[in-house]
N, CA, C and O atoms as CSV, one atom per row, in Angstrom:
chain,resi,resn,atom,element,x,y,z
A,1,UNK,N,N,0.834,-1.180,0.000
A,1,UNK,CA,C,0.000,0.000,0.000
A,1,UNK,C,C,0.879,1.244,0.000
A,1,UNK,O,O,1.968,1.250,0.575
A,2,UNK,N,N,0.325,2.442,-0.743
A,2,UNK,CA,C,0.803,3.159,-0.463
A,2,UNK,C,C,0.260,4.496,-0.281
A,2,UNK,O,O,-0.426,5.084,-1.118
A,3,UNK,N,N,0.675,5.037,1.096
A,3,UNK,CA,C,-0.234,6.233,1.088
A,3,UNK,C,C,-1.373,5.536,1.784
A,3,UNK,O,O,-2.382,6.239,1.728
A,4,UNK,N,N,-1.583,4.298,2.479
A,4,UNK,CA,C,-2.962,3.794,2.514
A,4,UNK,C,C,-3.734,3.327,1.787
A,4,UNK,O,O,-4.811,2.882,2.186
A,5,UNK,N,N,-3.258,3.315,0.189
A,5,UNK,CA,C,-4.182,2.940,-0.810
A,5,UNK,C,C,-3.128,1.782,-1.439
A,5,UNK,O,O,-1.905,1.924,-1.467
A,6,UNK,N,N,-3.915,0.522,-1.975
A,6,UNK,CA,C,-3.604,-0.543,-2.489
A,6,UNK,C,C,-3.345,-0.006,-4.060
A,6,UNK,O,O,-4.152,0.613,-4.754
A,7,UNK,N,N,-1.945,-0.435,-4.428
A,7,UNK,CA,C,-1.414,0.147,-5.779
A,7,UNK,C,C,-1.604,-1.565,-6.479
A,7,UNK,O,O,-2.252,-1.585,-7.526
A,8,UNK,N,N,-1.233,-2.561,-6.109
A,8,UNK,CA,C,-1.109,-4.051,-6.914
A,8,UNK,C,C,-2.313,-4.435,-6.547
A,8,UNK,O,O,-2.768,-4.043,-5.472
A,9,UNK,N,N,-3.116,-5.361,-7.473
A,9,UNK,CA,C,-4.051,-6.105,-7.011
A,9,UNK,C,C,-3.955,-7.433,-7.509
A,9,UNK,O,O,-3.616,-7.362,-8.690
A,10,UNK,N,N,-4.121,-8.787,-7.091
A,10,UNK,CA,C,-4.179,-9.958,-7.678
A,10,UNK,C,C,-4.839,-10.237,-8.567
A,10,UNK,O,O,-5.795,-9.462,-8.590
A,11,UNK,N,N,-4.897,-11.219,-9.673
A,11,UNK,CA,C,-6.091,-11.325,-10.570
A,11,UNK,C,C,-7.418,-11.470,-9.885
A,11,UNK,O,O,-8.388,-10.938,-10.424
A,12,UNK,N,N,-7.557,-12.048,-8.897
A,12,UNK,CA,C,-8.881,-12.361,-8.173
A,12,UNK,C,C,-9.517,-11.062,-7.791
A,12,UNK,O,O,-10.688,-10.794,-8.057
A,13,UNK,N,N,-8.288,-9.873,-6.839
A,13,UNK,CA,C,-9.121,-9.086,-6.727
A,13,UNK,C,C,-9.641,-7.550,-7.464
A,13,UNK,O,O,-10.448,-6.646,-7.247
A,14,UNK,N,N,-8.382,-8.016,-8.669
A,14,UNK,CA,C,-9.129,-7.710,-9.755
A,14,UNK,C,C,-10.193,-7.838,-10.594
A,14,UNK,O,O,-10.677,-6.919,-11.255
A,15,UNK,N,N,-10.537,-8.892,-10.575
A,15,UNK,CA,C,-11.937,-9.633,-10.439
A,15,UNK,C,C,-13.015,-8.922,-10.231
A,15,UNK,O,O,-13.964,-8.600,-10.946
A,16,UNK,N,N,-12.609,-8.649,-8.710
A,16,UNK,CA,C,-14.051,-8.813,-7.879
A,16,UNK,C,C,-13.951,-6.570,-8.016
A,16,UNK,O,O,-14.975,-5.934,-7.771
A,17,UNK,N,N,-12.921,-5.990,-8.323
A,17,UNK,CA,C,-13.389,-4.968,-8.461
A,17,UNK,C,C,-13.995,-4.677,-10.178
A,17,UNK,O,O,-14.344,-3.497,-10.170
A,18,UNK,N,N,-14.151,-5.038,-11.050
A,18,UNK,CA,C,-14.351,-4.963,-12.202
A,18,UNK,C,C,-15.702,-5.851,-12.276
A,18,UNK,O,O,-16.565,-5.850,-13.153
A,19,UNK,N,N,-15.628,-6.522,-11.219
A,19,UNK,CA,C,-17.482,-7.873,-11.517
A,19,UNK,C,C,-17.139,-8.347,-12.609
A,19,UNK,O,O,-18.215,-8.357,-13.207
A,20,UNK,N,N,-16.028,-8.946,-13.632
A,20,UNK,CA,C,-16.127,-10.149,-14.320
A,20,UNK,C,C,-15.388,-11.272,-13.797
A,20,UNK,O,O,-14.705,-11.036,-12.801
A,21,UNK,N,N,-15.382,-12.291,-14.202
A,21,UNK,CA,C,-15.144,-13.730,-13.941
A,21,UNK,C,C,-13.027,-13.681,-14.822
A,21,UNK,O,O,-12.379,-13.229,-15.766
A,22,UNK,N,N,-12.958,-14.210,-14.033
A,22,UNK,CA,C,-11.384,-14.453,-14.190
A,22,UNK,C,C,-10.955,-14.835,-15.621
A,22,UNK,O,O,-10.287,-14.081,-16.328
A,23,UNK,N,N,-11.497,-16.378,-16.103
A,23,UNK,CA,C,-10.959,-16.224,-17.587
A,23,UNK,C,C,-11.131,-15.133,-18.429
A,23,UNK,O,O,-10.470,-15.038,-19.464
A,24,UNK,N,N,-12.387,-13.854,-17.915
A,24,UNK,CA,C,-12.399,-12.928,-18.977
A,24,UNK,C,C,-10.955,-11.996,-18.783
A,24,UNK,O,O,-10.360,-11.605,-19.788
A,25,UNK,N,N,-10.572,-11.754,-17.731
A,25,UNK,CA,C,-9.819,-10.603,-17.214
A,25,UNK,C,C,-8.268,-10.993,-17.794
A,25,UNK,O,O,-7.546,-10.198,-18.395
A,26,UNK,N,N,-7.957,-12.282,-17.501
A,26,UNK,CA,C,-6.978,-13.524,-18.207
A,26,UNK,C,C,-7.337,-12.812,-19.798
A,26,UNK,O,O,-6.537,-12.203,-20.509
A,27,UNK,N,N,-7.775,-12.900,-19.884
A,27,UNK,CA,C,-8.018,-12.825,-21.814
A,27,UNK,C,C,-7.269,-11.614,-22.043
A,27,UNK,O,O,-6.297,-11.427,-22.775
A,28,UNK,N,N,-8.269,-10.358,-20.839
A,28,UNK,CA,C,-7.569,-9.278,-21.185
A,28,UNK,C,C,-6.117,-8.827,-21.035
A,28,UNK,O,O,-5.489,-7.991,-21.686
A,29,UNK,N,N,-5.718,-9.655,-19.928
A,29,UNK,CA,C,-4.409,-9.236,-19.573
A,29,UNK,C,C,-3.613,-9.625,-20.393
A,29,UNK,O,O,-2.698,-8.832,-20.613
A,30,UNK,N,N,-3.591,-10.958,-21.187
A,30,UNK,CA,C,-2.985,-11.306,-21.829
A,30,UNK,C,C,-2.677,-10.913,-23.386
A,30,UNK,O,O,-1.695,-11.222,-24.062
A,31,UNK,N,N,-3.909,-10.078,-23.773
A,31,UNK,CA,C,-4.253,-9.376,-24.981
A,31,UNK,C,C,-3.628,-8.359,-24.573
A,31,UNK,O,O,-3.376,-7.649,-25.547
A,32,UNK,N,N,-3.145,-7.805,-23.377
A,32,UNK,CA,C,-2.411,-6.224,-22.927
A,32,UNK,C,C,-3.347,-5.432,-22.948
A,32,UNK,O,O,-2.874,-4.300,-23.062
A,33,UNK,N,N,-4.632,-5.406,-22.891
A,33,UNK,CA,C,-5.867,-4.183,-22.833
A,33,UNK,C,C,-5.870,-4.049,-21.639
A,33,UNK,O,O,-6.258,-3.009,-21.106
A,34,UNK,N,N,-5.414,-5.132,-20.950
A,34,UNK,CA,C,-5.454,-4.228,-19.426
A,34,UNK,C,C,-3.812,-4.958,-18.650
A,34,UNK,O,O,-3.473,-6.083,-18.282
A,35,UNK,N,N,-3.131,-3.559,-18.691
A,35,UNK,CA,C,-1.704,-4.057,-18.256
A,35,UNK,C,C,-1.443,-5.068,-17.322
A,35,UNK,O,O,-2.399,-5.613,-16.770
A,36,UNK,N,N,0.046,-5.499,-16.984
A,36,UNK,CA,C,-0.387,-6.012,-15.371
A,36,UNK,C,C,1.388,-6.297,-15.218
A,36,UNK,O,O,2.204,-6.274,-16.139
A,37,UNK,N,N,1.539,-6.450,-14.376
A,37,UNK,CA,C,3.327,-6.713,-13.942
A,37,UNK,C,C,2.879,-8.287,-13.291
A,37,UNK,O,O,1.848,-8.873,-12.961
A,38,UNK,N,N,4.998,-8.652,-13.363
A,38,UNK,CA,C,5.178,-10.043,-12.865
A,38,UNK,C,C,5.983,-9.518,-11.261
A,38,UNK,O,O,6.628,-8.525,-10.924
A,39,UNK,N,N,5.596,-10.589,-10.672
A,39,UNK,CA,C,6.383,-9.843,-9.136
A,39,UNK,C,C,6.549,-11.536,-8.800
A,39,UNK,O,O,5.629,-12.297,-8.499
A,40,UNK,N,N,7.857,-11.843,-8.932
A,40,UNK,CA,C,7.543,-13.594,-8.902
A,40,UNK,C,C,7.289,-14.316,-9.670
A,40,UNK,O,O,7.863,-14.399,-10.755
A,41,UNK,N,N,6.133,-15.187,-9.196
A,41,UNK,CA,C,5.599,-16.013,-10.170
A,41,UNK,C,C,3.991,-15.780,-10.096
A,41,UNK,O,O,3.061,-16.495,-10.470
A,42,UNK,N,N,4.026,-14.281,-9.360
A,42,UNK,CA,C,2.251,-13.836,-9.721
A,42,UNK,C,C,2.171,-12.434,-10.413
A,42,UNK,O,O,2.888,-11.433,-10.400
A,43,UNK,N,N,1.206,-12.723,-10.915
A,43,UNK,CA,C,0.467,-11.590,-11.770
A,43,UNK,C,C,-0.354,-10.965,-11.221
A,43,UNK,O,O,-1.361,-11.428,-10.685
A,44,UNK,N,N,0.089,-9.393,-11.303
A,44,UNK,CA,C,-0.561,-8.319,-10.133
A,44,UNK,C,C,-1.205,-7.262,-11.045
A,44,UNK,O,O,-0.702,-7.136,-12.162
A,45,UNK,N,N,-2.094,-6.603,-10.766
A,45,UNK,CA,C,-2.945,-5.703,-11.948
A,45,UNK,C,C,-2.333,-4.273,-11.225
A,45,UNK,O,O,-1.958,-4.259,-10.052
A,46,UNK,N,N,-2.307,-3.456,-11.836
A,46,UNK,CA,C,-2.120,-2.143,-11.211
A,46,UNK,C,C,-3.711,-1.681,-11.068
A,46,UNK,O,O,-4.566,-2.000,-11.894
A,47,UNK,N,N,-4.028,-0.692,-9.613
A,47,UNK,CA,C,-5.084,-0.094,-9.743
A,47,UNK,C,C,-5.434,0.500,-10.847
A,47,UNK,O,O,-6.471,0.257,-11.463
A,48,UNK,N,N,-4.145,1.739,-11.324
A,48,UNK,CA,C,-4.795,2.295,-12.477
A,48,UNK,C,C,-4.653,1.844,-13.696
A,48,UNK,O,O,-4.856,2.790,-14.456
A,49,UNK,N,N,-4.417,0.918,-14.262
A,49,UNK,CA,C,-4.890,0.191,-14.774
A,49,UNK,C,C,-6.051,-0.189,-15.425
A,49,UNK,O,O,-6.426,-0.345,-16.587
A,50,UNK,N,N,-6.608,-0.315,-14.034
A,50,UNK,CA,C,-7.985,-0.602,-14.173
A,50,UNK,C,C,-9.008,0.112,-14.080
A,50,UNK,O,O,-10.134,-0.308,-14.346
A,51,UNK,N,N,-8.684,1.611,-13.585
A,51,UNK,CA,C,-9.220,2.421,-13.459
A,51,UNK,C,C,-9.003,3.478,-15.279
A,51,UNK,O,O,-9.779,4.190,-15.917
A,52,UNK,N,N,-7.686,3.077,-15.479
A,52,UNK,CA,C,-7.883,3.758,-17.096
A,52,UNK,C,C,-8.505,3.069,-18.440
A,52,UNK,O,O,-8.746,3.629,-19.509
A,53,UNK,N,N,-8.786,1.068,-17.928
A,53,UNK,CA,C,-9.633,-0.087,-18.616
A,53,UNK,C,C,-11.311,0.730,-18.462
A,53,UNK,O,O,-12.064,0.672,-19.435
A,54,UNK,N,N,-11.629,1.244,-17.552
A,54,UNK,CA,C,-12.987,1.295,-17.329
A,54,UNK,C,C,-13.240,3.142,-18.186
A,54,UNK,O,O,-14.189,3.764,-18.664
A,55,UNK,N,N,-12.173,3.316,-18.027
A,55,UNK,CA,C,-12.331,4.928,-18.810
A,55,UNK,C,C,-12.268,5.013,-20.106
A,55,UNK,O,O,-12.790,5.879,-20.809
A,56,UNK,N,N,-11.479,3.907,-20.514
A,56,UNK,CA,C,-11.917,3.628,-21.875
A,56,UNK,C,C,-12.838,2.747,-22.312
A,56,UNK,O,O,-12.832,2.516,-23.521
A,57,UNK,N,N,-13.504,2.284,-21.740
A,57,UNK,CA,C,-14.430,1.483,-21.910
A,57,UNK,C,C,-15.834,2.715,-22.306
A,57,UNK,O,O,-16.576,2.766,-23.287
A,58,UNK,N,N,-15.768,3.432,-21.289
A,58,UNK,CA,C,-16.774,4.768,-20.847
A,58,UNK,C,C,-16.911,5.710,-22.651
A,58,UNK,O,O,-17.883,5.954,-23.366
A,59,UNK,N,N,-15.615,5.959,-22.778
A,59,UNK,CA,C,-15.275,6.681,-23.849
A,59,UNK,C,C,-15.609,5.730,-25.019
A,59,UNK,O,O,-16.110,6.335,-25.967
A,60,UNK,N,N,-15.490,4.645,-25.170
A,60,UNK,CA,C,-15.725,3.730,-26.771
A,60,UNK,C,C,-17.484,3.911,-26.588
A,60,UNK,O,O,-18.094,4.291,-27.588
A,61,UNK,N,N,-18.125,3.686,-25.546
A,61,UNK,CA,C,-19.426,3.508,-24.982
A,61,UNK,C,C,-19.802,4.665,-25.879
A,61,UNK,O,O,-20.255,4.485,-27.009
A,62,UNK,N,N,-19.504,6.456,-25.080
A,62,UNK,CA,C,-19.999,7.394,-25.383
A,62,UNK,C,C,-20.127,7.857,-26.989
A,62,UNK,O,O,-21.116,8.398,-27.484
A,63,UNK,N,N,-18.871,7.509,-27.686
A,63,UNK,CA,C,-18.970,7.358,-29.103
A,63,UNK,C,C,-19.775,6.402,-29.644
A,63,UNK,O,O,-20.261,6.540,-30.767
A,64,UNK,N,N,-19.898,5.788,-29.204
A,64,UNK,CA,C,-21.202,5.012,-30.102
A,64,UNK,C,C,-22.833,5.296,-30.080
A,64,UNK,O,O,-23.754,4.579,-30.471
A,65,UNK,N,N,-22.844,6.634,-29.468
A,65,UNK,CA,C,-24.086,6.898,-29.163
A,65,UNK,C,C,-25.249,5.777,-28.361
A,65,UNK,O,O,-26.472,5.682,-28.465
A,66,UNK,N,N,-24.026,4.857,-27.367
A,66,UNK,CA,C,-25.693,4.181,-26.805
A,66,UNK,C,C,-25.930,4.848,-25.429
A,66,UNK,O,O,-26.956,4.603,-24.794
């Protein structure tokens, strides 16, 4: 943590902040749409990350007029 705030997150609880199911998030990480570092032999998501996955998500959304 830093500052009090969690900077790495595991795939799981990456997961559970995004509400999809793991092989999807796996797909993404591995496609690089949503970054992630090796620390070992685990795979850690960065918060923002996932916080800049959902902003572009927002933005492809808003262009499409739905």
């Amino acid at each position: 943590m830093m500052g009090g705030r969690t900077v790495l997150l595991t795939v799981d609880e990456a997961c559970d902040q995004l509400r999809i199911g793991r092989s999807l998030l796996l797909q993404k990480l591995y496609a690089n749409e949503i970054p992630s570092v090796r620390v070992g032999r685990r795979r850690l998501v960065p918060t923002s990350a996932l916080e800049e996955y959902v902003e572009r998500l927002q933005a492809e959304q808003a262009g499409d007029g739905s």
